[in-house]
C-alpha positions in Angstrom: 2.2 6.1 -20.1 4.2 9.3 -21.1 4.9 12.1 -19.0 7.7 14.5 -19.6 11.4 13.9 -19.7 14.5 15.1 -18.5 17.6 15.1 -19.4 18.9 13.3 -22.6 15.8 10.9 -21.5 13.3 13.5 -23.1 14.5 12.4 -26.4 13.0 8.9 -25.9 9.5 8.1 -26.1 8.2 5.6 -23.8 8.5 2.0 -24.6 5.3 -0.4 -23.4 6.1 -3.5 -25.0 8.1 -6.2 -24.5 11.1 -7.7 -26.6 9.6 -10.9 -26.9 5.8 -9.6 -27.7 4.8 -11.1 -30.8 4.2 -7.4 -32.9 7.5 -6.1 -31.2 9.6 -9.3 -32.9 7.7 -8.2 -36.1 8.1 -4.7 -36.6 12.3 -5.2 -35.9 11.6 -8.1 -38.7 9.8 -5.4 -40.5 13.1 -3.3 -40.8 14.5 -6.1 -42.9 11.7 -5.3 -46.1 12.3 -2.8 -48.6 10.9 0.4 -46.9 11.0 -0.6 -43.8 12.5 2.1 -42.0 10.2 3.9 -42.6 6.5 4.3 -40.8 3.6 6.1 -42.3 1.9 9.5 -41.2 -1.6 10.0 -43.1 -2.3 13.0 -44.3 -6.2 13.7 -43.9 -8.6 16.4 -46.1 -12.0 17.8 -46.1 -13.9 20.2 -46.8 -14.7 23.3 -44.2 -18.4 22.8 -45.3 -18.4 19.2 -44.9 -19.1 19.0 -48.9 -17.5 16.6 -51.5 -14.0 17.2 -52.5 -14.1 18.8 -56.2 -11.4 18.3 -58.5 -8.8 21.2 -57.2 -9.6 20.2 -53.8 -8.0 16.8 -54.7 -5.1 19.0 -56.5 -4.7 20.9 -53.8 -4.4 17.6 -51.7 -2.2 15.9 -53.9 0.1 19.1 -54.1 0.1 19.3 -50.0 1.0 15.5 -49.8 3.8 16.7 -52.1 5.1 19.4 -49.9 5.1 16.8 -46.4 7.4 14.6 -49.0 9.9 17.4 -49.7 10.0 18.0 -45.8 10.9 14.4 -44.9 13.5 14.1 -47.9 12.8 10.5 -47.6 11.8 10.0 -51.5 10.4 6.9 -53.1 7.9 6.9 -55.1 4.8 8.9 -55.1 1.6 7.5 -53.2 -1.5 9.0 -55.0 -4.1 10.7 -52.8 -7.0 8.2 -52.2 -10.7 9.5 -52.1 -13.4 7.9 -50.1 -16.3 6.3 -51.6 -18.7 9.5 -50.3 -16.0 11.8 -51.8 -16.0 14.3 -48.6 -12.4 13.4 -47.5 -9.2 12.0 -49.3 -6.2 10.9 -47.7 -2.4 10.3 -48.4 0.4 8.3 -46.5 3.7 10.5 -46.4 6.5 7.8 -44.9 9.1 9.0 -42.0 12.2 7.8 -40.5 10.8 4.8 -38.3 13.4 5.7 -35.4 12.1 9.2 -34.7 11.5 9.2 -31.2 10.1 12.1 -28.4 10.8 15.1 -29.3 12.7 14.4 -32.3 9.6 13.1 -33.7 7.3 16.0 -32.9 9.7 18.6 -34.5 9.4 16.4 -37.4 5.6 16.0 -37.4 4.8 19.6 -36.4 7.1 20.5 -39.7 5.3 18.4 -42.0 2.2 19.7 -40.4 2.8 23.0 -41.3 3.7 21.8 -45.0 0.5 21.0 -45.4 -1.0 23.8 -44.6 1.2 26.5 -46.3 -0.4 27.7 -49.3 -3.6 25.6 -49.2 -7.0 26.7 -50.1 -9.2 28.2 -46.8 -11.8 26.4 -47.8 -9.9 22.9 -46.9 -8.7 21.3 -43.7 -5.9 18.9 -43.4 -5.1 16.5 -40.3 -1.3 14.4 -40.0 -2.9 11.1 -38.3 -1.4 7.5 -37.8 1.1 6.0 -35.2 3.9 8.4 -35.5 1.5 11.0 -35.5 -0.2 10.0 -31.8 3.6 9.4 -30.9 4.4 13.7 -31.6 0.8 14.6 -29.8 2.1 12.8 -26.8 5.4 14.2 -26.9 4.3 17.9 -27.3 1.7 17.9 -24.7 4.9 17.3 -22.2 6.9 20.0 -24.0 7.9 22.4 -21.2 5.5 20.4 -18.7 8.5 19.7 -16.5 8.7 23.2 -15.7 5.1 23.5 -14.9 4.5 20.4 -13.0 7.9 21.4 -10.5 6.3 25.0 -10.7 2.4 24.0 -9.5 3.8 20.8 -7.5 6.3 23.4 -5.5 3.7 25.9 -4.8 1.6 23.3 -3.6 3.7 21.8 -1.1 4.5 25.3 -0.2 1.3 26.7 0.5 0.5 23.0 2.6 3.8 23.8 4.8 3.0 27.3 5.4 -0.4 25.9 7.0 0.7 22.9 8.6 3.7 25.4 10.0 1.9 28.7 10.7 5.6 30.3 9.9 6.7 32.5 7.1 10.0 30.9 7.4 9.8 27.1 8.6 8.4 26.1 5.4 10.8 27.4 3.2 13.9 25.2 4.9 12.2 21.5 4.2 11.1 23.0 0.6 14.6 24.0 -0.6 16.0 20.5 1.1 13.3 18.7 -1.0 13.7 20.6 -4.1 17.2 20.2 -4.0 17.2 16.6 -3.7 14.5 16.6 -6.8 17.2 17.8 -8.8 20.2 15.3 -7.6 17.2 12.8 -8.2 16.3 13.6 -11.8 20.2 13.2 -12.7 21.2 10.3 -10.4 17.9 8.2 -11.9 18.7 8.3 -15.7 22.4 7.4 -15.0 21.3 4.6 -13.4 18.7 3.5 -15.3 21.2 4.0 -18.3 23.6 2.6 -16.5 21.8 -0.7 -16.0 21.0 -1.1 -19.2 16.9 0.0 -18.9 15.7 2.1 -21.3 16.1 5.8 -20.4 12.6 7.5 -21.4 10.4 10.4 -20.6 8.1 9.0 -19.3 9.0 8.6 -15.3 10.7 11.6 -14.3 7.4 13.4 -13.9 6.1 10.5 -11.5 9.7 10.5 -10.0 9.1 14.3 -9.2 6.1 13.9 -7.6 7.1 11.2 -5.2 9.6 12.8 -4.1 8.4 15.7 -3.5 5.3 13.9 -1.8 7.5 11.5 0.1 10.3 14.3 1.3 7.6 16.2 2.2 6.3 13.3 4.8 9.8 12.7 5.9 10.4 16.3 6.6 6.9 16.9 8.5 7.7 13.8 10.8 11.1 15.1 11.7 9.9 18.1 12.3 7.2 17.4 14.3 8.7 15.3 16.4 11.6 17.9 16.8 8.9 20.5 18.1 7.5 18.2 20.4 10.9 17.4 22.3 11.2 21.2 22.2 8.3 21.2 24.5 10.1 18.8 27.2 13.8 20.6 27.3 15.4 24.5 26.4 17.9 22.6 24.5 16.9 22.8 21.0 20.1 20.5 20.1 19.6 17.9 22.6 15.5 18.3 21.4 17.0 17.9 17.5 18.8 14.9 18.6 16.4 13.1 20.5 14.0 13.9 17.5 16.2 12.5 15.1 17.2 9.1 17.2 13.3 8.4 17.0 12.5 10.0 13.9 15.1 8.6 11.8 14.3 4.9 12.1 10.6 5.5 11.2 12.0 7.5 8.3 14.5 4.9 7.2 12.4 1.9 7.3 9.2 3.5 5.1 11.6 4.7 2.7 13.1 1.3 2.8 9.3 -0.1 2.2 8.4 2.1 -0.9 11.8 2.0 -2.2 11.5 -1.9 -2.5 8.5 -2.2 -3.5 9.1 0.4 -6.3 12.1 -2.4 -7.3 9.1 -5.3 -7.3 8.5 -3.0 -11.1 12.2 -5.0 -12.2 10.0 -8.0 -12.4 7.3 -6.3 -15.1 7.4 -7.1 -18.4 7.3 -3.7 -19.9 11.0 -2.1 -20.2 9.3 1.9 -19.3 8.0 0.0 -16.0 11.2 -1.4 -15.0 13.0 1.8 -15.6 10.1 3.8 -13.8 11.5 1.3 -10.5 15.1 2.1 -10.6 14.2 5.7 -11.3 12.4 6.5 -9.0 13.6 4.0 -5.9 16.4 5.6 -6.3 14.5 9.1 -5.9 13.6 8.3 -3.0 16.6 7.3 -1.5 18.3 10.2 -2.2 15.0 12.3 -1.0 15.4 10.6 2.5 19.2 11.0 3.0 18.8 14.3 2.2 16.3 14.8 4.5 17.7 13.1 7.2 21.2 14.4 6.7 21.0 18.2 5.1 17.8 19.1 6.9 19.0 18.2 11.6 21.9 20.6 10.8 19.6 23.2 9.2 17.0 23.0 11.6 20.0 23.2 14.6 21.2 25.9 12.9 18.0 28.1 12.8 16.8 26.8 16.1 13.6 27.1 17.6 13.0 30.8 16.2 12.6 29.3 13.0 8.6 28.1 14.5 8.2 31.6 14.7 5.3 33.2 16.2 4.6 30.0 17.5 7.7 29.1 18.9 7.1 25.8 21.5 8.5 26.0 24.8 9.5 24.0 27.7 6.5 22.8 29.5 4.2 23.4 27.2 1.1 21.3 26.4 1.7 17.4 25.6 -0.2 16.4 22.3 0.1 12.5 23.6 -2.2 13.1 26.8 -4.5 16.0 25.4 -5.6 17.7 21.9 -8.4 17.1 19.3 -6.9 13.9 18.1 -6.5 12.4 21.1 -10.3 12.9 21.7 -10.4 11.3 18.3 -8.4 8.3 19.4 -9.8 7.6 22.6 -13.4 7.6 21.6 -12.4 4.7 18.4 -10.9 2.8 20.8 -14.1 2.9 23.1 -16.4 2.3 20.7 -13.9 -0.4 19.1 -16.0 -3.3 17.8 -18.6 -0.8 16.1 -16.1 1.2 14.2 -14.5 -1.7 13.1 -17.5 -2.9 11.3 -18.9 0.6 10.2 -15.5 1.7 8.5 -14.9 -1.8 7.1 -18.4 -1.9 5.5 -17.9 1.5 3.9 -14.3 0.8 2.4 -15.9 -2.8 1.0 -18.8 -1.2 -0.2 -16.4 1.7 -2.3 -14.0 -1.3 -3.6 -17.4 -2.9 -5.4 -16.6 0.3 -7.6 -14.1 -1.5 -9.4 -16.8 -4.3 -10.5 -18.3 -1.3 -12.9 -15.2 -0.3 -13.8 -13.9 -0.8 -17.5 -9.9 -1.1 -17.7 -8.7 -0.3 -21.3 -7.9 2.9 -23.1 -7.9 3.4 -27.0 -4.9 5.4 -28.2 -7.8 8.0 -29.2 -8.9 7.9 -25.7 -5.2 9.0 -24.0 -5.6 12.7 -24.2 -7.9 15.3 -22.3 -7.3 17.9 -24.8 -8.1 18.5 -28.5 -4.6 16.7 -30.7 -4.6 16.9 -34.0 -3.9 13.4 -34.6 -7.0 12.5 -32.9 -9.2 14.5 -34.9 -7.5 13.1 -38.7 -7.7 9.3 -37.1 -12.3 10.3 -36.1 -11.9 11.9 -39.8 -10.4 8.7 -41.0 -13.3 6.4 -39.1 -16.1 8.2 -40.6 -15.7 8.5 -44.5 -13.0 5.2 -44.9 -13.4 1.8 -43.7 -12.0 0.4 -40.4 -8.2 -1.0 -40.8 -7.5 0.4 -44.4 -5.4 2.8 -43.1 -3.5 1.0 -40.4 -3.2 -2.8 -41.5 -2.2 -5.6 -39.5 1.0 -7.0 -41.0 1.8 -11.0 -41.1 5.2 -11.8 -41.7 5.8 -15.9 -42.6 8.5 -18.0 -44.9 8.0 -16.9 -48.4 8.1 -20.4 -49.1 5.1 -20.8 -47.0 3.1 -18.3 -48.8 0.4 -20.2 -50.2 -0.8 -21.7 -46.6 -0.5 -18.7 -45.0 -2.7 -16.6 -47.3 -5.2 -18.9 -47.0 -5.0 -19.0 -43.3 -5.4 -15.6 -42.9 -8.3 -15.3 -45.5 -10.0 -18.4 -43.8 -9.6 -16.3 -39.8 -12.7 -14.8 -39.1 -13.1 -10.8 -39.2 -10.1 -10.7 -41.9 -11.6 -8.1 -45.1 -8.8 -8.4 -47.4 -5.5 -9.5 -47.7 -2.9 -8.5 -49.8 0.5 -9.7 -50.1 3.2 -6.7 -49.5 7.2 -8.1 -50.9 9.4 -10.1 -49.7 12.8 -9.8 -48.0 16.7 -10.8 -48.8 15.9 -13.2 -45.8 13.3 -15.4 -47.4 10.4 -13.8 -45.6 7.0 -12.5 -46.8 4.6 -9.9 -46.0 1.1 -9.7 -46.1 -1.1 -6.6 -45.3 -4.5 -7.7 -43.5 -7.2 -5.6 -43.1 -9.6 -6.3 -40.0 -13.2 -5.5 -39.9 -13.1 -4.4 -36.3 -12.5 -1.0 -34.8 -9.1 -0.5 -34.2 -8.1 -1.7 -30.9 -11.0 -2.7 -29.8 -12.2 -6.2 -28.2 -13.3 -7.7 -31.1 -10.1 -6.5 -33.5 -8.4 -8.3 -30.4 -10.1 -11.5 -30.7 -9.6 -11.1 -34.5 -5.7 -10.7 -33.8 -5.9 -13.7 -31.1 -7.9 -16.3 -34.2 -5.0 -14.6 -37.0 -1.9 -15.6 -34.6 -3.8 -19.2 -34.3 -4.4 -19.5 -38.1 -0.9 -18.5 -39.2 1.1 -20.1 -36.8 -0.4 -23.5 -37.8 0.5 -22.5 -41.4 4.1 -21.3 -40.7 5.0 -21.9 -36.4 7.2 -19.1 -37.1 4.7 -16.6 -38.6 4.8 -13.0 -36.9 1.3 -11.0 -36.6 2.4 -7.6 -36.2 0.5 -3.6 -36.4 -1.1 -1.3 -34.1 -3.4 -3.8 -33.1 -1.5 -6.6 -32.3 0.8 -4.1 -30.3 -2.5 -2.9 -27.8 -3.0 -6.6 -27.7 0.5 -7.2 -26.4 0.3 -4.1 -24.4 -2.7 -4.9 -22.7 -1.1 -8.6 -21.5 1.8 -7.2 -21.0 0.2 -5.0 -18.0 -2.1 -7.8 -17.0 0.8 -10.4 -16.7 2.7 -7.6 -14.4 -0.2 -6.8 -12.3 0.0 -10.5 -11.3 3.5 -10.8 -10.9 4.1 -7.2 -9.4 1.3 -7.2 -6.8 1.8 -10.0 -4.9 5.8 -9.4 -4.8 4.9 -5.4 -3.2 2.6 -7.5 -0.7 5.9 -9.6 0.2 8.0 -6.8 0.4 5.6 -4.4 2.3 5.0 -7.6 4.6 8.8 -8.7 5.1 9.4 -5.3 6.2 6.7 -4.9 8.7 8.0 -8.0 10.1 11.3 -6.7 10.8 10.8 -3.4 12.3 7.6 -4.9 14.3 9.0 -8.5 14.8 5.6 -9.3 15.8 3.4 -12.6 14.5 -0.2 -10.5 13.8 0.2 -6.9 13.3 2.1 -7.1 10.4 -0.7 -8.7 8.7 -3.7 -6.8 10.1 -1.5 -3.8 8.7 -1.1 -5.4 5.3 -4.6 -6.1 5.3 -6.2 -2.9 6.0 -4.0 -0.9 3.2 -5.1 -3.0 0.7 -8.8 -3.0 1.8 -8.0 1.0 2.0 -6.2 0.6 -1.8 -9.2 -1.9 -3.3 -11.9 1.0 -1.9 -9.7 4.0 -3.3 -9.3 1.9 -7.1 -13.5 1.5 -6.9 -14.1 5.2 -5.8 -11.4 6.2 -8.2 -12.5 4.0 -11.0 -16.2 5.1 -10.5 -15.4 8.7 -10.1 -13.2 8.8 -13.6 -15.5 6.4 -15.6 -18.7 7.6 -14.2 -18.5 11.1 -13.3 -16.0 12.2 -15.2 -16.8 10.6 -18.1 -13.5 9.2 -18.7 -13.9 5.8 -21.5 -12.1 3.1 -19.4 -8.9 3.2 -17.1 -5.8 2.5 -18.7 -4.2 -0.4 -18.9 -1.2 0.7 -16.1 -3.4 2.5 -13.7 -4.5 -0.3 -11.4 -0.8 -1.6 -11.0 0.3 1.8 -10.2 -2.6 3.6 -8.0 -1.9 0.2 -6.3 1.9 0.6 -5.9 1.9 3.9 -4.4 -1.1 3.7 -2.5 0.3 0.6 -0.6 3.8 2.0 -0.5 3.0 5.1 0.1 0.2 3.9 2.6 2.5 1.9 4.8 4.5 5.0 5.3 1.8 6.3 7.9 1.4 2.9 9.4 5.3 3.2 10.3 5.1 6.7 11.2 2.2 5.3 13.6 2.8 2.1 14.9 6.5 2.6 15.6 5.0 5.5 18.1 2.5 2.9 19.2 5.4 0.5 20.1 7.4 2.9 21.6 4.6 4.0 24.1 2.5 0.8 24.6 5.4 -1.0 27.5 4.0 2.2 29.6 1.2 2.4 28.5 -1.1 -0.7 27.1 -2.1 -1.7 24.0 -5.4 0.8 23.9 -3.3 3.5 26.1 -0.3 3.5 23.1 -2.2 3.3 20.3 -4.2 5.8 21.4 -1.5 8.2 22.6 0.6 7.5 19.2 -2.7 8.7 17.1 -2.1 11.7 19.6 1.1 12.4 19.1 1.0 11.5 15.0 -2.7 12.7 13.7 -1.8 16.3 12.9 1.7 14.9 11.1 -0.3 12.0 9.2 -2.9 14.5 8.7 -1.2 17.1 7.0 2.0 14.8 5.6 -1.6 12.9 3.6 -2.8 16.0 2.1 0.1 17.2 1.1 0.6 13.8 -1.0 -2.5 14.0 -2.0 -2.6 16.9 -3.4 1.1 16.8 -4.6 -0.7 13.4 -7.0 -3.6 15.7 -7.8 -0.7 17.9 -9.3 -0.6 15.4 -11.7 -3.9 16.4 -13.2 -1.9 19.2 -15.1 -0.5 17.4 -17.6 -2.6 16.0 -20.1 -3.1 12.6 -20.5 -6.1 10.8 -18.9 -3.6 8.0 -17.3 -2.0 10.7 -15.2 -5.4 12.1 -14.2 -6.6 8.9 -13.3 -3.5 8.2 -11.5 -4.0 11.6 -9.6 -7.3 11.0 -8.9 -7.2 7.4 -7.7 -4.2 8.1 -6.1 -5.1 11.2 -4.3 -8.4 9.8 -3.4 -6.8 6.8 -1.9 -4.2 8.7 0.4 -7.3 10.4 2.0 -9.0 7.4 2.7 -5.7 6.3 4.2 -4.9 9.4 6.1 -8.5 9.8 7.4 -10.2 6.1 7.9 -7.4 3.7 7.9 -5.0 5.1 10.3 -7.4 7.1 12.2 -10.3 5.1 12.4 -9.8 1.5 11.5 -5.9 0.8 13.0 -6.6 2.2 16.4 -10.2 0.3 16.7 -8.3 -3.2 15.8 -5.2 -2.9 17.9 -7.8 -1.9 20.5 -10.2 -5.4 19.6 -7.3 -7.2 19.3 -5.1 -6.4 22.2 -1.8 -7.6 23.7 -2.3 -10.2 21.4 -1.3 -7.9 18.3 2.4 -7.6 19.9 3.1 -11.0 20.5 5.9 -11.8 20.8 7.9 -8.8 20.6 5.9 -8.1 23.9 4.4 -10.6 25.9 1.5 -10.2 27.6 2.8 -9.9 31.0 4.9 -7.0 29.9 2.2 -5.0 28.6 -0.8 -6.4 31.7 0.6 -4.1 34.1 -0.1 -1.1 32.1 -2.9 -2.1 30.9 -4.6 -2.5 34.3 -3.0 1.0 35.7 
């Protein structure tokens, strides 16, 4: 996934695979061959009229293939230009430095891009296609993006506070806090993920900005909500600001403490731009909630109440846990109880079958939403040259071995051709393999699966190695950490409940609904990118992400509400708390989930299908959250359930009294 970078990160492209993947072991082997520091562009022509090339057309090919060789200043000798057998396109490969990476790599892509197209006929049309190509496509949609993803995500969360707030001024002090702390963020995250040895890419610190924005932006709202309620009960706004803070702050401290963990479950992915996406932006967030909780009580107690200007709350006023449209809300759930539990439960099972029609899988054709140059050169490539010419797999075995593991990968079913491609100072052969299959598709990954089996009973130490053995790797490379990384955020998520509840059966009915809430959001999200927004597949990352922050990020509103819940329910029941802390929280958790939500939808700017997947599922899933799970389904199962659900960190008799009076 590659979003845009920051710092000396932006320099980096994003790295998906694993050191021990099979194709990662063979393209560092792949440095040791004559030319192998080098990877292939492919320079694509055709007609504007769709015709056959003609004789100068293939000069004027040959002679632009030329000029992308002078721009690389990489020598060697010169590749001919190839036609294809219906003579309506002709293509070249131009090698580049191997090591090129982010931006470096588009500069050097958009120049040989150019090179091609100085001085050639108007009649022709060339395209740069191949991996290094799709590398500089990704890389320049981002260029600049940081600024307009901060720009669009600020105004956003502006706008939201300016409603939730009614003030022209309150809004602006929580913004500057949060923007503030964006920036410490953005530096503090690449040192330490440099620090600690991760690799340092591009690709987080656009997620990083948007969760903390999105998170700082809760943590703010709560304190500040709870500040203008006290306000209500006492004409001393610092006494009001304190007493805000002493409740406020644990809520605060303990969901950043749950998304900040699980975002550390990503150290135990196998993909090194996951792990450093954890450290990054955990340690976002932490700095987004000491910020909040330190720079914004002396801010607020400096501006006092006039800062809720015209609507400043005064002493006496009306109590939001006894009266108000969501305490009408609340206490009609918790009298209808056993209906809405089943009615909201049917719905959010009935959105998670979504994911059952749900492809997962994105072709590296498939990544962008916009028009890329090398997407266009590789559709070229498809339709006038067979499948895999361009791109071969590679096998690298013991030269000594060579006999055995030709025929192996001649006897594997789906191989075309074979061709043996030099050997190495080391002793080691290559062969070049071309697959009948389309690239990266299920049945080039079976093909890949039967060539690994073939050659590694001919040589065990045999490498399989290309952009086809690399989706392969990449795809069970996310599949191994959606198994490993789910169930660990489920333990964390749980162990912290545990602590800051210490009771035996909430916990888990809390657990339970957010993932319930999490599975619907994936089907609705899945259904509504595949389906309606005609979107090929999701990518491979999007379920262990959308499921990462929605569970995270979901379990901060069960804090912000239950801790009320606990706080009121000795006085006042089980149904009387519950009900009074949806009173006193609904308009916070109401406007704290669309401001995430639309702070994820933000993400729908850039332009790679993964992030608007991510936005959508995301966003979708925080409303679900905001709207069903901790209006609707919480407060009608803590009402079902009882003084049971506190057990024991109440007993029954300490909660019987109230629940009688």
């Amino acid at each position: 996934m590659g979003v845009i970078g920051q710092g000396s990160s932006a320099d980096q492209s994003p790295v998906a695979l694993p050191p021990s993947a099979e194709s990662a072991k063979a393209a560092a082997v792949l440095k040791e061959f004559p030319g192998g520091g080098a990877a292939p562009v492919i320079l694509v022509v055709t007609r504007t009229d769709g015709e056959a090339l003609t004789p100068a057309d293939l000069a004027a090919a040959d002679a632009a293939r030329g000029r992308m060789v002078a721009e690389t200043g990489t020598g060697g000798p010169p590749i001919p230009v190839t036609a294809s057998e219906d003579g309506k396109a002709a293509l070249a490969p131009v090698p580049i430095d191997s090591t090129l990476s982010g931006f470096a790599l588009n500069d050097q892509v958009k120049s040989l891009r150019e090179a091609a197209k100085s001085g050639l006929p108007g009649d022709l049309t060339t395209n740069v296609t191949g991996g290094p190509a799709f590398g500089a496509d990704i890389a320049n949609a981002f260029s600049g993006a940081n600024i307009t993803l901060l720009a669009v995500t600020g105004a956003v969360v502006a706008l939201l506070l300016i409603i939730t707030y009614r003030s022209p001024v309150l809004w602006l002090v929580p913004l500057l806090v949060i923007a503030f702390a964006d920036r410490v963020a953005a530096v503090l995250g690449s040192a330490i993920a440099e620090g600690t040895g991760m690799t340092a890419d591009g690709s987080t610190s656009g997620i990083t900005s948007v969760l903390v924005f999105g998170a700082g932006t809760n943590y703010a709202l709560l304190l500040i909500s709870r500040y203008r309620e006290e306000l209500r009960s006492t004409g001393d706004h610092r006494a009001a600001l304190r007493t805000a803070v002493r409740f406020a702050g644990p809520a605060i401290a303990a969901s950043n403490a749950t998304v900040v963990l699980a975002l550390l479950t990503l150290l135990f992915a196998s993909s090194p731009s996951t792990r450093s996406l954890g450290v990054q932006a955990a340690s976002g967030l932490v700095v987004a909630a000491v910020f909040v909780l330190l720079m914004l009580p002396p801010l607020l107690a400096l501006f006092g109440p006039k800062l809720f200007w015209p609507f400043i709350p005064r002493p006496g006023g009306e109590q939001i846990t006894a009266t108000g449209a969501w305490h009408r809300v609340a206490d009609w759930v918790s009298n209808h109880a056993g209906r809405v539990t089943v009615a909201s439960t049917a719905v959010l099972i009935v959105l998670a079958t979504g994911l059952l029609a749900t492809p997962v899988g994105l072709n590296q054709i498939d990544q962008f939403r916009v028009s890329a140059d090398s997407v266009a050169g590789y559709r070229t490539l498809s339709a006038h040259f067979p499948s895999g010419l361009t791109d071969p797999t590679r096998v690298i075995g013991r030269s000594d071995a060579g006999v055995a593991l030709e025929a192996a990968i001649r006897s594997t079913p789906g191989v075309i051709s074979v061709n043996p491609a030099g050997n190495s100072a080391s002793g080691l052969g290559q062969w070049q393999v071309v697959l009948a299959a389309e690239p990266a598709s299920e049945a080039s990954f079976d093909t890949i699966a039967a060539l690994r089996d073939s050659v590694h009973r001919a040589d065990p130490g045999a490498l399989v190695g290309g952009s086809d053995a690399q989706a392969l790797d990449a795809k069970n490379a996310a599949v191994h950490d959606r198994w490993v990384v789910i169930p660990a955020i489920l333990i964390v998520v749980l162990a912290v409940l545990y602590i800051l509840l210490r009771a035996a059966l909430a916990p888990l009915i809390l657990v339970a609904a957010t993932v319930l809430s999490t599975m619907a959001a994936l089907g609705l999200g899945g259904w509504v990118s595949v389906h309606l927004l005609g979107f090929p597949a999701l990518d491979n990352t999007t379920p262990l992400f959308a499921f990462l922050f929605l569970v995270a990020l979901g379990v901060d509103y069960t804090i912000f509400l239950v801790t009320r819940a606990r706080e009121e329910t000795p006085q006042h029941g089980t149904r009387g708390g519950i009900v009074r802390a949806v009173s006193a929280t609904g308009a916070v958790i109401t406007s704290a989930g669309i401001v995430l939500a639309a702070v994820f939808t933000v993400l729908g700017v850039l332009p790679l299908i993964v992030l608007t997947q991510l936005g959508i599922i995301v966003g979708l899933g925080i409303l679900l959250d905001t709207f069903v799970v901790r209006t609707v389904v919480i407060p009608a199962l803590f009402t079902l359930i009882g003084p049971a659900i506190w057990w024991p960190a109440f007993s029954r008799a300490e909660i019987e009294p109230a629940e009688r009076a």
